[in-house]
MARDRENRO-516654 format. One line per 5 residues: number of its first residue (from 1); for each residue x, y negated, z of N, C-alpha, C. Coordinates in nm, 3 decimals. Layout:
% residues N
NUM = X Y Z X Y Z X Y Z; ... .
This chain:
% residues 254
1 = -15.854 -20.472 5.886 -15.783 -20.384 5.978 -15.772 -20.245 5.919; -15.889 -20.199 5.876 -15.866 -20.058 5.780 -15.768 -20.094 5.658; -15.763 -20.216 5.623 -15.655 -20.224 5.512 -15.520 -20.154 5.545; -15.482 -20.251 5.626 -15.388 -20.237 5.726 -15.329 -20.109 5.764; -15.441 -20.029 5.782 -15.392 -19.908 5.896 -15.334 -19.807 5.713 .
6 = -15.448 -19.837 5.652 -15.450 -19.736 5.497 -15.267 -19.797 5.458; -15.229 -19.911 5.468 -15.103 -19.907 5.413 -14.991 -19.856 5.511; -15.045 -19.890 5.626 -14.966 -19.817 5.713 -14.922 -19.654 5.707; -15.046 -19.595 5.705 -15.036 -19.424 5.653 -14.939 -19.423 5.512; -14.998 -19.520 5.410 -14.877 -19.478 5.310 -14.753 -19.507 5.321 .
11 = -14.692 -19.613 5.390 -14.570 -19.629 5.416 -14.492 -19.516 5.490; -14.587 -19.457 5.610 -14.487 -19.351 5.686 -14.530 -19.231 5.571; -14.621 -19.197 5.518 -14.587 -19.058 5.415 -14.472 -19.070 5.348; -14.450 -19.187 5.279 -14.362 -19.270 5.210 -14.259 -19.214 5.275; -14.223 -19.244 5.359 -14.080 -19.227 5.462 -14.090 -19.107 5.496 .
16 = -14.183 -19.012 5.534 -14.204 -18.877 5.567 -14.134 -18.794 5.437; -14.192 -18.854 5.338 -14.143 -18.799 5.178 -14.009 -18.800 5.162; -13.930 -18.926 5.194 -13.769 -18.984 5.189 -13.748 -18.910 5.294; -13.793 -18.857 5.401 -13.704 -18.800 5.458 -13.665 -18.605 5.462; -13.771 -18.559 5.417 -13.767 -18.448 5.365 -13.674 -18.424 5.228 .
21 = -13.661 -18.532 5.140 -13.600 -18.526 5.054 -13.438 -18.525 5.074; -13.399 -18.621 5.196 -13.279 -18.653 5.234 -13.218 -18.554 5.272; -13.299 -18.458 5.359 -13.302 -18.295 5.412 -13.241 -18.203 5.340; -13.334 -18.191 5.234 -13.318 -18.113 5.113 -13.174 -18.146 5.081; -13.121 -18.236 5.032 -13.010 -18.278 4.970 -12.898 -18.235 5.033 .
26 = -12.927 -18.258 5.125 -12.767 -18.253 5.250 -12.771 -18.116 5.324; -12.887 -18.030 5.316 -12.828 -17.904 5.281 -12.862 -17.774 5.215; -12.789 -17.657 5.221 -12.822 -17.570 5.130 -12.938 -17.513 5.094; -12.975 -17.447 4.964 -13.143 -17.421 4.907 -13.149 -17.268 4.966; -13.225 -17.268 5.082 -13.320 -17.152 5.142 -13.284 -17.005 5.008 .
31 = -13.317 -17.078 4.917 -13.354 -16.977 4.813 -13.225 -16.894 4.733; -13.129 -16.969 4.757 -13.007 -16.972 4.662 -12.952 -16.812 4.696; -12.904 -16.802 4.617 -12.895 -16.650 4.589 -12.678 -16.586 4.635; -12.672 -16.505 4.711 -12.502 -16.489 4.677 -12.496 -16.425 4.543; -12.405 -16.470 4.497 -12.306 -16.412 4.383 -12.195 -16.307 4.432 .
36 = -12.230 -16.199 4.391 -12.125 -16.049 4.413 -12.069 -16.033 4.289; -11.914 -16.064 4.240 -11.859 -16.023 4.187 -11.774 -15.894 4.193; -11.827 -15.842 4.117 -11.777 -15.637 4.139 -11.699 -15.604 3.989; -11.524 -15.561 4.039 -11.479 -15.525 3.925 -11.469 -15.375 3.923; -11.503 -15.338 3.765 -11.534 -15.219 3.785 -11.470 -15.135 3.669 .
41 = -11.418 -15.028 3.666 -11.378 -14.938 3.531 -11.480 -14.952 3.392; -11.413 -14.958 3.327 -11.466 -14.961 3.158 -11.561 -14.825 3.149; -11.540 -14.741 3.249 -11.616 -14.600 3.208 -11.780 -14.610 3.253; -11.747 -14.715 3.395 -11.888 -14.750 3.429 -11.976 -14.871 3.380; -11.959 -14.870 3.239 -12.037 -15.012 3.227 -12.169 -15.010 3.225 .
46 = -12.248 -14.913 3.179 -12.356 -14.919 3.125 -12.435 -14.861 3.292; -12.397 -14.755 3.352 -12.460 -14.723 3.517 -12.432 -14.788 3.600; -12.336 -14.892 3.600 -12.345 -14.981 3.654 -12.400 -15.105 3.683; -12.480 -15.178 3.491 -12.554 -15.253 3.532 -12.749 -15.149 3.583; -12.736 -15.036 3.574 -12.831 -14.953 3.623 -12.851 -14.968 3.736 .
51 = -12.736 -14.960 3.801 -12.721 -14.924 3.957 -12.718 -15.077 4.062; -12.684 -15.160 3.972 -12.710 -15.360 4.049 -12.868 -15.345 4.029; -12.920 -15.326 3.950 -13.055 -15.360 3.931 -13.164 -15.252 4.075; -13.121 -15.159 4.053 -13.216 -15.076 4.158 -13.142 -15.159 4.329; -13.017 -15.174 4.315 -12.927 -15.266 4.425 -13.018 -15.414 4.433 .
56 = -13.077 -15.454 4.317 -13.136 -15.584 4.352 -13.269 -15.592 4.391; -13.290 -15.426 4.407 -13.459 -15.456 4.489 -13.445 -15.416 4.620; -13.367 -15.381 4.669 -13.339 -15.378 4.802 -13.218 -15.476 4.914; -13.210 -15.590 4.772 -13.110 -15.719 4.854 -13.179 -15.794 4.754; -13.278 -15.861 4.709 -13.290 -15.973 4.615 -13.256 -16.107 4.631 .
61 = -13.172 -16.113 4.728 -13.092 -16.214 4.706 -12.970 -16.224 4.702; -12.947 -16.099 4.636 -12.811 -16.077 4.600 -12.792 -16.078 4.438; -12.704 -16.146 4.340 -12.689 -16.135 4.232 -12.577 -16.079 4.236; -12.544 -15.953 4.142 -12.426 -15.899 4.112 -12.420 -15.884 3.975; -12.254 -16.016 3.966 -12.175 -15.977 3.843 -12.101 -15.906 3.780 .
66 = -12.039 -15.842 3.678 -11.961 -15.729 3.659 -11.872 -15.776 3.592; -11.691 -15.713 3.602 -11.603 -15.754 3.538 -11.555 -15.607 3.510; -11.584 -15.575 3.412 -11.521 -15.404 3.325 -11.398 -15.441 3.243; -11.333 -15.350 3.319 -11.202 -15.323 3.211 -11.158 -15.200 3.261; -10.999 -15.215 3.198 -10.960 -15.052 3.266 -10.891 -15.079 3.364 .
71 = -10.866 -14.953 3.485 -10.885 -15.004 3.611 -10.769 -15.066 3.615; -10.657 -15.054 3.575 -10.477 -15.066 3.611 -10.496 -15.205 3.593; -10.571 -15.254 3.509 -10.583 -15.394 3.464 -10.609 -15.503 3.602; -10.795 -15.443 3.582 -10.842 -15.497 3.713 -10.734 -15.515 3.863; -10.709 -15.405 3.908 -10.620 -15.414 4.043 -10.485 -15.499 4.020 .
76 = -10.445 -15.509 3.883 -10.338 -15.623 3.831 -10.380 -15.759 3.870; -10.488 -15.761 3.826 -10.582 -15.904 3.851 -10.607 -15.929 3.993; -10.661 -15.806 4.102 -10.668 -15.869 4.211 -10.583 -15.901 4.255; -10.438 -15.809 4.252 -10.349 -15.812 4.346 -10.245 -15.963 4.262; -10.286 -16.049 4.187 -10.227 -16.165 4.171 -10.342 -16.300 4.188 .
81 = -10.435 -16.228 4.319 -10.544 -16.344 4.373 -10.649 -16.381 4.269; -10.677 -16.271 4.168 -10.819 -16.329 4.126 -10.938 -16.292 4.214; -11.035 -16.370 4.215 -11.157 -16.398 4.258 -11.233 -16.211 4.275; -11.262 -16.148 4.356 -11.341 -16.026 4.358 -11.458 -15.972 4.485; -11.529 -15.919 4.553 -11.567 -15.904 4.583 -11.592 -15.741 4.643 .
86 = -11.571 -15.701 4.504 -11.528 -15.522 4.507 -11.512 -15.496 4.412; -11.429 -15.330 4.408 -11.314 -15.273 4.311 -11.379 -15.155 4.320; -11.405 -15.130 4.151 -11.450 -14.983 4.184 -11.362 -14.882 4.064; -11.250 -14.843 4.112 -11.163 -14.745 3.980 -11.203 -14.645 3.959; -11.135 -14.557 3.845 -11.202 -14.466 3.784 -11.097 -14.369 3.809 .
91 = -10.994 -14.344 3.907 -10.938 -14.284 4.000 -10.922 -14.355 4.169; -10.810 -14.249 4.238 -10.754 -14.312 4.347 -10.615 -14.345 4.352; -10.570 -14.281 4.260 -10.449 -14.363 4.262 -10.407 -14.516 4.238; -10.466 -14.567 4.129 -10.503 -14.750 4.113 -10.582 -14.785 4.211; -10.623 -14.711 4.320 -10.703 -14.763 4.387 -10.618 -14.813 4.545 .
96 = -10.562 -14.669 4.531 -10.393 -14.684 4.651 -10.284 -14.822 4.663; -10.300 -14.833 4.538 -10.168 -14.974 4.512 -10.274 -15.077 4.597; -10.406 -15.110 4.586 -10.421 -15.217 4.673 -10.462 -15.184 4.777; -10.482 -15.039 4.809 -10.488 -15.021 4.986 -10.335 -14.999 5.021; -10.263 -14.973 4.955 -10.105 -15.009 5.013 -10.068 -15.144 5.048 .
101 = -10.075 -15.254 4.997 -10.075 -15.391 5.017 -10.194 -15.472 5.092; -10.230 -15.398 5.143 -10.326 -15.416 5.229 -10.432 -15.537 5.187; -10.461 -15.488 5.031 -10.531 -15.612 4.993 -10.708 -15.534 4.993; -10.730 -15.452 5.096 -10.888 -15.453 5.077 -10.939 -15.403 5.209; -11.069 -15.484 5.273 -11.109 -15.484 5.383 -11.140 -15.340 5.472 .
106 = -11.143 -15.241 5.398 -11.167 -15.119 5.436 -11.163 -15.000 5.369; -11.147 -14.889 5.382 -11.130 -14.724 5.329 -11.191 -14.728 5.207; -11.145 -14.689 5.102 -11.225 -14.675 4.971 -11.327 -14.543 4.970; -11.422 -14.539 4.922 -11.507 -14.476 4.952 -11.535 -14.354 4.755; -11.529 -14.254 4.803 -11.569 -14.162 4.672 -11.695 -14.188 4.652 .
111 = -11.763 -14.211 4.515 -11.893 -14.230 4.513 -11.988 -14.121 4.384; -11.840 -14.123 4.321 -11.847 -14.015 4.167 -11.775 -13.965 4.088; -11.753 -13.846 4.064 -11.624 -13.782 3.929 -11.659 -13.782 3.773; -11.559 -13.751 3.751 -11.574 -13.768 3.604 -11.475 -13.665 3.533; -11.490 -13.597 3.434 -11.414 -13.462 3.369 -11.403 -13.540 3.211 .
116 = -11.258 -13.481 3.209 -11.217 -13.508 3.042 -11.302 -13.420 2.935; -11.299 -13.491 2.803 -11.342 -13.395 2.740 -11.304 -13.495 2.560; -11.309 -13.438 2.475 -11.308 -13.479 2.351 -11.407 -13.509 2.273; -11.422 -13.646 2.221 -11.497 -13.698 2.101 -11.473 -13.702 1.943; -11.529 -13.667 1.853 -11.482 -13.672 1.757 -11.617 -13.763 1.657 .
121 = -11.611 -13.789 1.586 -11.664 -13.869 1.501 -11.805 -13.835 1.460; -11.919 -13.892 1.455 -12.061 -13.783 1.436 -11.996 -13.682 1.302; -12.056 -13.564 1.346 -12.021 -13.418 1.233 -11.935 -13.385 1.199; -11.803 -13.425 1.307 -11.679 -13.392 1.345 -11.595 -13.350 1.214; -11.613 -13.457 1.120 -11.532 -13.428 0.945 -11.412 -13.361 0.947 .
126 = -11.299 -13.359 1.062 -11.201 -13.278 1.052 -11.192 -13.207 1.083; -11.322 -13.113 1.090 -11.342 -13.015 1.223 -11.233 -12.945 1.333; -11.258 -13.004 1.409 -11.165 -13.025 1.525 -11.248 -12.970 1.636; -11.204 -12.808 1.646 -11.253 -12.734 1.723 -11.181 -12.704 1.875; -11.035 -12.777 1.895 -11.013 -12.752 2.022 -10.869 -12.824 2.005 .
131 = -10.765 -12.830 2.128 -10.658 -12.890 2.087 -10.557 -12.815 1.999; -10.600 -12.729 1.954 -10.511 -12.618 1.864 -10.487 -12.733 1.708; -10.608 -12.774 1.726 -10.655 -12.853 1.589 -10.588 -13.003 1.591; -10.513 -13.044 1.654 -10.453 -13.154 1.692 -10.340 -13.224 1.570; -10.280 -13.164 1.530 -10.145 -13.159 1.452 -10.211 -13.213 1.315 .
136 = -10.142 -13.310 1.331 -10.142 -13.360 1.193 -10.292 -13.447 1.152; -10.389 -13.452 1.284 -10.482 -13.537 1.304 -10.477 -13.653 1.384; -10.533 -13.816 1.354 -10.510 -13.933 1.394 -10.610 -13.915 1.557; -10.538 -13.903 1.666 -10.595 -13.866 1.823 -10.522 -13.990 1.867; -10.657 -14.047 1.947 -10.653 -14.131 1.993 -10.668 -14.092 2.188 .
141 = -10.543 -14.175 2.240 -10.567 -14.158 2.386 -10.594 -14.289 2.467; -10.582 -14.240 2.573 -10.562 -14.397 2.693 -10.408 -14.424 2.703; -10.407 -14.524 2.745 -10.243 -14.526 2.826 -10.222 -14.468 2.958; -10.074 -14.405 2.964 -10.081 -14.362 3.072 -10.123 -14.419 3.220; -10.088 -14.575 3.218 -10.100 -14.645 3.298 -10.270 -14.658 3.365 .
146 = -10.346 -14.611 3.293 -10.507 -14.613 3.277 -10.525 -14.463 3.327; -10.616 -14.473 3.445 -10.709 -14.367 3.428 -10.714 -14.235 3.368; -10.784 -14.266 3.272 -10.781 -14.140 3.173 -10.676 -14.089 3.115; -10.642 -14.238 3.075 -10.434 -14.149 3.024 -10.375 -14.051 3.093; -10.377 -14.083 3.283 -10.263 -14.034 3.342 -10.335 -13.879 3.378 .
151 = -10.493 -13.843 3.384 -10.578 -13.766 3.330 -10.536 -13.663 3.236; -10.538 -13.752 3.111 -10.502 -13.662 2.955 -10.309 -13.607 3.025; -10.252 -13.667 3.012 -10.111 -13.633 3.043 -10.099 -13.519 3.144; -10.163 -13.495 3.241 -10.209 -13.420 3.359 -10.252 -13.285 3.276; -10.333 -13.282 3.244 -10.395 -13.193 3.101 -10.316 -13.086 3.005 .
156 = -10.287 -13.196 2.943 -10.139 -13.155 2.882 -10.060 -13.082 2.883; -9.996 -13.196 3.019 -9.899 -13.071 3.092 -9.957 -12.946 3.163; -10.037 -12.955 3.206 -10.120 -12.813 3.243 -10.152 -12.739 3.141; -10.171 -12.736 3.027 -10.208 -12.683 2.874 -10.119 -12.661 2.817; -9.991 -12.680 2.843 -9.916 -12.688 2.773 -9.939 -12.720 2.601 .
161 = -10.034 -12.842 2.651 -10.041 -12.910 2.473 -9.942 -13.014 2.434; -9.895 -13.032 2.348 -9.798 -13.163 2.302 -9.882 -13.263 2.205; -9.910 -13.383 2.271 -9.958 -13.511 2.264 -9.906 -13.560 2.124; -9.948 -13.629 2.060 -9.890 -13.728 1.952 -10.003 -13.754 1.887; -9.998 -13.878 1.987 -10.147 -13.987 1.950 -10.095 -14.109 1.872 .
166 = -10.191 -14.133 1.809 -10.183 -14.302 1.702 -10.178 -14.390 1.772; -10.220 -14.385 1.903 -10.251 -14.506 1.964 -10.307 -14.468 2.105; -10.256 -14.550 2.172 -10.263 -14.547 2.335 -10.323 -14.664 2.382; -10.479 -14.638 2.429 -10.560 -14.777 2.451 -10.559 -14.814 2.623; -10.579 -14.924 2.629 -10.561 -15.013 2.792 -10.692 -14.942 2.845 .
171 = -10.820 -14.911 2.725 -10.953 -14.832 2.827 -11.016 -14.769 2.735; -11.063 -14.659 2.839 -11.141 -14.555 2.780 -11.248 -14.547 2.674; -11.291 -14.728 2.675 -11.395 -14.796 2.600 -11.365 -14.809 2.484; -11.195 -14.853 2.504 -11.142 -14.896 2.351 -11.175 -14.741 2.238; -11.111 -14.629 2.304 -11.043 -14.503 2.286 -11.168 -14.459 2.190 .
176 = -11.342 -14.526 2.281 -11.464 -14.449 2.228 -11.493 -14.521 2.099; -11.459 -14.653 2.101 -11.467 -14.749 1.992 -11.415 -14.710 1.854; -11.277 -14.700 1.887 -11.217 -14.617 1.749 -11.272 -14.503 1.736; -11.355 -14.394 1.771 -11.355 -14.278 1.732 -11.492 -14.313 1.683; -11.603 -14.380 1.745 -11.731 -14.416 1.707 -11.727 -14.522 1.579 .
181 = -11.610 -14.566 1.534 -11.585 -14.657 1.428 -11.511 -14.590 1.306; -11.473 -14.476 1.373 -11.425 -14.400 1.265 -11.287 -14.456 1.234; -11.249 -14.483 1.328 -11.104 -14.487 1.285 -10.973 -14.427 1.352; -11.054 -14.326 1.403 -10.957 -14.180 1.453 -11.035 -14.045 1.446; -11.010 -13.959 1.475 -11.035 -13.808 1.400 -11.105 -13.770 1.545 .
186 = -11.030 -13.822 1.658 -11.075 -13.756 1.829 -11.043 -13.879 1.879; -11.065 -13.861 2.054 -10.973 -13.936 2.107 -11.059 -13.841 2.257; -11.013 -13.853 2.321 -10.967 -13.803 2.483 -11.054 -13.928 2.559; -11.179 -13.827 2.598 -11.213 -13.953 2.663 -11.293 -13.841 2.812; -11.373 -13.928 2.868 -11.493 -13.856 2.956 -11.594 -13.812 2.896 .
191 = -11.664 -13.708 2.988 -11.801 -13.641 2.950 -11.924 -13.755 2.931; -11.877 -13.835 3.008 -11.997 -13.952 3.052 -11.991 -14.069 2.928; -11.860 -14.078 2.905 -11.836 -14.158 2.758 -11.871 -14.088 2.648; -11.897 -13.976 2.592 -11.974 -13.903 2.487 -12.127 -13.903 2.549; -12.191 -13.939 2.603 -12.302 -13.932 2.614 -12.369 -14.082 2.655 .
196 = -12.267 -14.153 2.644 -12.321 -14.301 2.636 -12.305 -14.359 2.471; -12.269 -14.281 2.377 -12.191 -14.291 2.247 -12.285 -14.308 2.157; -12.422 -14.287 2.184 -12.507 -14.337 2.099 -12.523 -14.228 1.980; -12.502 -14.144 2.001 -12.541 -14.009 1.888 -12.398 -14.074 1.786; -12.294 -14.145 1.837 -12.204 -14.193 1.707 -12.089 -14.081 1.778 .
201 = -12.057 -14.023 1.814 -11.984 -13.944 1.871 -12.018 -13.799 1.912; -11.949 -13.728 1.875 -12.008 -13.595 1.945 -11.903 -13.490 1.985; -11.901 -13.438 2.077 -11.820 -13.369 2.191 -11.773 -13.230 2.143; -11.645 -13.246 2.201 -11.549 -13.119 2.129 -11.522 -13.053 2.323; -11.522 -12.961 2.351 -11.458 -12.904 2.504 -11.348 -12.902 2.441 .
206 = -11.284 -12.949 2.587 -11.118 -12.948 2.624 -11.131 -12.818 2.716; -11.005 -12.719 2.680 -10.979 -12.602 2.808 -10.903 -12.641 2.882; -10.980 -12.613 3.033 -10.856 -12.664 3.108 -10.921 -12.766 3.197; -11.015 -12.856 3.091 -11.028 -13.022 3.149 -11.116 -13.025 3.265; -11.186 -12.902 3.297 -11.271 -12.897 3.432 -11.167 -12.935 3.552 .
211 = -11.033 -12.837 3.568 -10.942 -12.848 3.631 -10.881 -12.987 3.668; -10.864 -13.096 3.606 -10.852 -13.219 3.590 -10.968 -13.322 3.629; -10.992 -13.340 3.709 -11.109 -13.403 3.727 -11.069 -13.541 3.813; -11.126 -13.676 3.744 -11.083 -13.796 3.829 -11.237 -13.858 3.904; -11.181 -13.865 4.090 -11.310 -13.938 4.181 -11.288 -14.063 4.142 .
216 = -11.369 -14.148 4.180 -11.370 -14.288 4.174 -11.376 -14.355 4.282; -11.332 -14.432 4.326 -11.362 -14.497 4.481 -11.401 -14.649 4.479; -11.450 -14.677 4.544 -11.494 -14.843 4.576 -11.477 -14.839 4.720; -11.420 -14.989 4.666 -11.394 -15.084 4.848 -11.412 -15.205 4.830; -11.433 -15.300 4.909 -11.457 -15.455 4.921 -11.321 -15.532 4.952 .
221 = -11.298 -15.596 4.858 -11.172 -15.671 4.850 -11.156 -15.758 5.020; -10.987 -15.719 5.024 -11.012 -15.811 5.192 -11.060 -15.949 5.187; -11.011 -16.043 5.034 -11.019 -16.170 4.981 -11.160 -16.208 4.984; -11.257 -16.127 4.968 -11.379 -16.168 4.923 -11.464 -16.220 5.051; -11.517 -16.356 4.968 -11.586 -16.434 5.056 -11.775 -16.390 5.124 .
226 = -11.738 -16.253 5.050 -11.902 -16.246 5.117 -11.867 -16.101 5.102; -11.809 -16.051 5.199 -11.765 -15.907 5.244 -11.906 -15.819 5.290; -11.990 -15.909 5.367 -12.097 -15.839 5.393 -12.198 -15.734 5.291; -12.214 -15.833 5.210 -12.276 -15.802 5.087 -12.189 -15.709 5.023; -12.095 -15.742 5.004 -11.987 -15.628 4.952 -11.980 -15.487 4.997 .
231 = -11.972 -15.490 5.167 -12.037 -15.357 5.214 -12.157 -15.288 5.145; -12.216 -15.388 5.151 -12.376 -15.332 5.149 -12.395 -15.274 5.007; -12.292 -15.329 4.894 -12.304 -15.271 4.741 -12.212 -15.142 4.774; -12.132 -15.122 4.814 -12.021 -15.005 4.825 -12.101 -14.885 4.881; -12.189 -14.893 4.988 -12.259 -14.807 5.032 -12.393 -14.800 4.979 .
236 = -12.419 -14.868 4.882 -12.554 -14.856 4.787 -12.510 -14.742 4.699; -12.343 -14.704 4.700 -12.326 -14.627 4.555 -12.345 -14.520 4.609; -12.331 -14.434 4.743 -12.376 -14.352 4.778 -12.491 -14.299 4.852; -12.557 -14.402 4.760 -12.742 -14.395 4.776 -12.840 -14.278 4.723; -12.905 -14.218 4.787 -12.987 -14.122 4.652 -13.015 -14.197 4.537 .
241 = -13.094 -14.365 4.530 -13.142 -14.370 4.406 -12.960 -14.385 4.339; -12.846 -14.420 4.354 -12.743 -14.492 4.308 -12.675 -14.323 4.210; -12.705 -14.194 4.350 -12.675 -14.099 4.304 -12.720 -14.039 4.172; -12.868 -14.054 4.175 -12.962 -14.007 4.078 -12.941 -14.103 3.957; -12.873 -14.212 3.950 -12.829 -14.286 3.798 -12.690 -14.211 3.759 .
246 = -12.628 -14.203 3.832 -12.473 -14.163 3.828 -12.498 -13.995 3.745; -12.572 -13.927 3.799 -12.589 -13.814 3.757 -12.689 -13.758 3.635; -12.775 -13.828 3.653 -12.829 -13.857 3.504 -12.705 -13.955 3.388; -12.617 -14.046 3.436 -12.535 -14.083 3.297 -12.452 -13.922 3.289; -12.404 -13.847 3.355 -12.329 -13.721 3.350 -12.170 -13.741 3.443 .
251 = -12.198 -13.813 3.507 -12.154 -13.832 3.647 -12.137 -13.696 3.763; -12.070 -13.605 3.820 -12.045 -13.571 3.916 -12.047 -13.677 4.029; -12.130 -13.562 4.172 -12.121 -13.654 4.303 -12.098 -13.610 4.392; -12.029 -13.659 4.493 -12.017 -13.591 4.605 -12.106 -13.500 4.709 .
């Protein structure tokens, strides 16, 4: 009879086991984490994965991915239904085209500025002391369509400087690339991009370029399937700790 009862207990653990397992299967893992995809300007790559990480101790079950490029790009991409979550440009004007089409759930929000300024190559070989020095040196810009381009052009025409660049890049990243590779003399970039440059770049003042200054805004795509979370990263950027990364990379804040 104790035989009996002993196989009895293992049969229902048995089935107790199969049925917890069946549980498990059929539905979702307690543990599983959302995925926040956040597209973001080429200018913020590096404070940005700064700013998910201090974001992931106060949601840890939130994973946030990053898609950097330059912004004209990105808002190209949402507004032909790619996958996003939130948009964070490196103005407001690319930021307007998809609150005009009413492709994002709410008000874009200012979180940080950014001021032009010039890079030139470590120990600046052509010495290139201001835009006087321009003529007849390989200057590298953005496109106008980008950010910083429509920035530099803004500039310009306020300076009455005349432009004639080698090359007009899709992002501000590209612009730092060639000049940190040495294969332009300058190029027109941000304050915050010479000081992410790795001592391979070093900073020329632009006059004028205080005057010119581009905010950045973030909003949560209307498309995005986990808007909540999306809030909750948009208003992380105007966090003290979110502030205190932004401003240590050389970030202006509101």
């Amino acid at each position: 009879m104790k035989h009996l009862s002993a196989a009895c207990i293992v049969a229902l653990l048995t089935l107790t086991a199969c049925s917890t397992g069946s549980g498990s299967d059929s539905g979702s893992d307690p543990g599983e984490k959302t995925t926040l995809t956040v597209f973001a300007a080429a200018s913020l790559t590096e404070v940005f994965d700064d700013v998910a990480e201090e974001f992931n101790k106060t949601e840890p079950d939130v994973e946030v991915k990053f898609s950097f490029a330059g912004s004209s790009d990105l808002v190209a991409q949402i507004s032909e239904g790619a996958p996003a979550d939130v948009i964070a440009t490196a103005d407001e004007s690319t930021m307007n085209t998809l609150n005009s089409d009413d492709l994002l759930a709410g008000a874009p929000q200012i979180f940080a500025s950014n001021t032009l300024t010039l890079a030139v190559p470590k120990g600046n070989p052509e010495n290139i002391a201001s835009s006087k020095d321009f003529t007849g040196k390989d200057l590298v810009v953005c496109a106008p369509q980008v950010p910083c381009g429509a920035a530099t052009e803004k500039w310009a025409h306020q300076n009455d400087v005349a432009l004639d660049p080698v090359s007009e890049e899709n992002s501000v990243t590209d612009v730092l690339g060639k000049v940190s590779a040495g294969q332009a003399d300058a190029g027109i970039v941000y304050v915050t991009d010479v000081a992410r440059g790795n001592g391979d770049v070093e900073q020329v003042v632009l006059d004028g370029a205080d005057k010119v200054i581009n905010k950045y805004p973030a909003a949560t795509v209307g498309a995005s399937e986990n808007q909540e979370a999306a809030d909750e990263f948009v208003s992380f950027l105007k966090s003290d700790e979110a502030i205190r990364l932004f401003e240590d990379a050389g970030f202006s804040t509101p």
